[in-house]
C-alpha positions in Angstrom: 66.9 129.7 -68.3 68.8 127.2 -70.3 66.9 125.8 -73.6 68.0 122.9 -74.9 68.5 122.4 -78.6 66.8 120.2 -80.9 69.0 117.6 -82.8 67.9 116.7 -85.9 67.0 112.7 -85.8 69.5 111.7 -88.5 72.5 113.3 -86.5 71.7 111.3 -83.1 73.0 107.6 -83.1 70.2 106.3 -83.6 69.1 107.8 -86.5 72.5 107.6 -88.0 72.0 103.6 -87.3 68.1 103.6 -89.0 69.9 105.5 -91.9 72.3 103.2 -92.4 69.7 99.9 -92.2 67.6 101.8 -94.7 70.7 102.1 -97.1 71.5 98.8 -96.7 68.1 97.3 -97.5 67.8 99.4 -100.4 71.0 98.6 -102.1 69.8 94.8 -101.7 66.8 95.8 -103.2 68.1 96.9 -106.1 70.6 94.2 -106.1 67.6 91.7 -105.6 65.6 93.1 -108.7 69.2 93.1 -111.0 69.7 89.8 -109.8 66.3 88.3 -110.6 66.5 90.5 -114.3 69.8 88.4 -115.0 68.2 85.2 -114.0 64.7 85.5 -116.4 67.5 86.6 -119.0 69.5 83.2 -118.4 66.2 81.5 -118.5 64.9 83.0 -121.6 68.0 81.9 -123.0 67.7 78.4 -122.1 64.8 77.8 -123.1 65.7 79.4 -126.8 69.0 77.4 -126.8 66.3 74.0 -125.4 63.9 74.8 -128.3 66.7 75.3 -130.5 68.5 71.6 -130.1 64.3 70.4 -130.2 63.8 71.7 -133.4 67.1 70.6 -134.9 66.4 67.2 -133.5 63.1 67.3 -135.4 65.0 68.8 -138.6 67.3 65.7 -139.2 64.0 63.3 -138.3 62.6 65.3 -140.9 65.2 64.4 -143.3 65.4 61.1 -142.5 61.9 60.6 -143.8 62.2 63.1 -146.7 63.2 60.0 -149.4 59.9 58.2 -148.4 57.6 61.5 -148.3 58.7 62.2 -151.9 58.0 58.8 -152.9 54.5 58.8 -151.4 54.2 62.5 -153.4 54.9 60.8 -156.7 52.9 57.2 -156.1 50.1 56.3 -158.6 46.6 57.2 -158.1 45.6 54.9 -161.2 46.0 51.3 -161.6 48.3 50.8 -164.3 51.8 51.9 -165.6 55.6 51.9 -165.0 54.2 53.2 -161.6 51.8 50.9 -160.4 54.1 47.9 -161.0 56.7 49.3 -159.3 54.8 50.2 -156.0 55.2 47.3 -155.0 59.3 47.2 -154.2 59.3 51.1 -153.8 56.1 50.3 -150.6 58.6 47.8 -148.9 61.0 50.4 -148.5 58.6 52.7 -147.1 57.8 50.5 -144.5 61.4 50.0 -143.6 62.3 53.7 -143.7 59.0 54.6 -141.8 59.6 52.4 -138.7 63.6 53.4 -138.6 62.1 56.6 -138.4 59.7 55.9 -135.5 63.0 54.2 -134.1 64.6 58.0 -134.5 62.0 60.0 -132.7 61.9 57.6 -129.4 65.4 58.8 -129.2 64.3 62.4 -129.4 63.4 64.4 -125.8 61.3 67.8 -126.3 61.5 70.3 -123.4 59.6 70.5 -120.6 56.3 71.5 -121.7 56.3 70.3 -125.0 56.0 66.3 -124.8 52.8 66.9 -126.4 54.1 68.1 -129.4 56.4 65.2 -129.3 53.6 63.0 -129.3 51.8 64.2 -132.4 55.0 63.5 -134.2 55.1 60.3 -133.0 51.0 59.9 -134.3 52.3 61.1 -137.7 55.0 58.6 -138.1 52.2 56.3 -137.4 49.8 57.6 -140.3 52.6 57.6 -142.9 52.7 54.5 -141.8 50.0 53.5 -142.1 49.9 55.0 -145.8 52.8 53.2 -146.9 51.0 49.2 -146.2 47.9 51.0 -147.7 49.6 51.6 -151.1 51.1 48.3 -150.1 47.8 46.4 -150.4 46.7 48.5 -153.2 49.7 47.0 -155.4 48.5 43.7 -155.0 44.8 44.7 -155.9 43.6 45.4 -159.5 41.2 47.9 -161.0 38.9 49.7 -158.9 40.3 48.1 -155.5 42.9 49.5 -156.4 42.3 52.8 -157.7 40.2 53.1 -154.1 43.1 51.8 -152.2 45.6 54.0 -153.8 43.0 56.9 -153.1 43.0 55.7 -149.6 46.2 55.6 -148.8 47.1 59.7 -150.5 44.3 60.6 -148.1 46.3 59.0 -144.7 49.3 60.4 -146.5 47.8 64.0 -146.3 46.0 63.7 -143.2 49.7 62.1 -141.8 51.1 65.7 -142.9 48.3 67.8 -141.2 49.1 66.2 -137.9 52.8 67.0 -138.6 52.6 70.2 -138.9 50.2 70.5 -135.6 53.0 69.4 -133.8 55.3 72.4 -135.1 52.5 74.4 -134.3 52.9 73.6 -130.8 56.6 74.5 -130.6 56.1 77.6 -132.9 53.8 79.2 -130.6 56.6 79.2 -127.8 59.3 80.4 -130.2 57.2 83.3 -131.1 56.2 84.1 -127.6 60.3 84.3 -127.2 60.8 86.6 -130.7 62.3 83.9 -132.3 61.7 82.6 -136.0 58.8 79.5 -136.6 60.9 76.2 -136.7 61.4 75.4 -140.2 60.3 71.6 -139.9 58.2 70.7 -143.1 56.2 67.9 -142.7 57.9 64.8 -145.4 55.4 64.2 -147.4 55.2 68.2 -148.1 58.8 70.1 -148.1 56.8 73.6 -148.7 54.2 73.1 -146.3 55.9 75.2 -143.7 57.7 77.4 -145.5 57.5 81.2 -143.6 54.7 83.3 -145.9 56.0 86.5 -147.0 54.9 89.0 -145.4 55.0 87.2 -141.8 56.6 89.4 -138.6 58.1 88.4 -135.4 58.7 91.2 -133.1 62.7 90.9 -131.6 63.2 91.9 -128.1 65.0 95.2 -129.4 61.3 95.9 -131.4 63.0 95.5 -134.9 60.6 93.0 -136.8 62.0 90.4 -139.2 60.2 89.2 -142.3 59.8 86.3 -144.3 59.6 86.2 -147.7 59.8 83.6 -150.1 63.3 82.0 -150.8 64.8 83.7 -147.3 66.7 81.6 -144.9 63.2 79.7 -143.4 63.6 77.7 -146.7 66.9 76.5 -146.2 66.4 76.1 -143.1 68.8 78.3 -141.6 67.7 81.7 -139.1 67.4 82.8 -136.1 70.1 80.5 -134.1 70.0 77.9 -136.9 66.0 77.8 -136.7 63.7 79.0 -139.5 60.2 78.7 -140.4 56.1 78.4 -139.6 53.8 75.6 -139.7 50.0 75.5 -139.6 47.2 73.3 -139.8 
């Protein structure tokens, strides 16, 4: 009697055509998977490049405002003296600088996602400000009007500074989810404010760490693609 033999499935022609399929959707699979590792890479680097040109944008504002920060550091907090009198002419060109400099940031876009932080620089301008026609009025005041005025106007100054640095806080907390340095963007009424401490770690995405330390490149503002250093308050 004959006895017919049994094929194996992958030798008949329709096994050989399932094999095939199967191959095929497996090596667009893995394609599929290599495909979407390049594109988070390309976007990973976007955004670093986007956060990047932000924080170099916010640099030169920054800088812009630097002459009238250090003259706010050095303004009087008593009514009389070389100082006092001159407050006058030096709170003029405060207010000048200040709204040039709230001309500068309209210019400015932040990424996607961080308007916000945009905004609190924009509040900031607005405080020093509103410092700067504070000591304003207190140079046409005399004793203690203007000893409170003065008084006034360091505490705007300061709390103007705190709300800077808030605002690199929000960009610094993407940079470091990316392994990239804190965005060394000093507020201008305080160029060490937001200096990297020593001691401080970002994890790379090769797991090497880089620290700060004081004097390193976050000071000069230099870094990690031309970014540098942390802010907090």
């Amino acid at each position: 009697m004959y006895k017919a033999s049994h094929v194996p499935w992958y030798r008949t022609s329709g096994g050989r055509v399932a094999a095939a399929i199967g191959l095929v959707l497996a090596i667009a699979a893995i394609a599929g998977v290599a495909a979407n590792v390049r594109a988070d890479a390309n976007a990973r680097e976007d955004r670093r490049q986007a956060l990047d040109a932000y924080a170099d944008d916010l640099r030169l504002l920054q800088q812009e405002l630097a002459p009238v920060g250090t003259g706010m550091m050095a303004a009087p907090t008593a009514a009389e003296g070389q100082a006092f009198e001159d407050l006058a002419d030096e709170t003029a060109d405060w207010v000048e600088a200040l709204e040039a400099g709230a001309s500068s940031a309209v210019e400015i876009e932040a990424p996607r996602g961080l308007e916000g932080s945009l905004q609190v620089v924009h509040q900031a301008i607005g405080l020093y400000a509103t410092a700067a026609r504070t000591y304003e009025l207190a140079a046409t005041l005399e004793g203690e009007d203007a000893v409170a005025a003065l008084a006034r106007a360091a505490e705007v100054r300061d709390r103007a500074s705190e709300v800077w640095l808030g605002a690199i806080r929000f960009l610094d907390a993407e940079r470091t989810e990316l392994g990239m340095r804190p965005a060394a963007v000093p507020p201008p009424a305080d160029p060490t404010a937001a200096l990297m401490p020593p001691g401080f770690e970002i994890e790379s995405e090769d797991g090497s760490t880089e620290s700060g330390s004081e004097g390193d490149d976050a000071q000069d503002g230099t870094g990690d693609e031309g970014a540098g250093d942390d802010a907090g308050s």
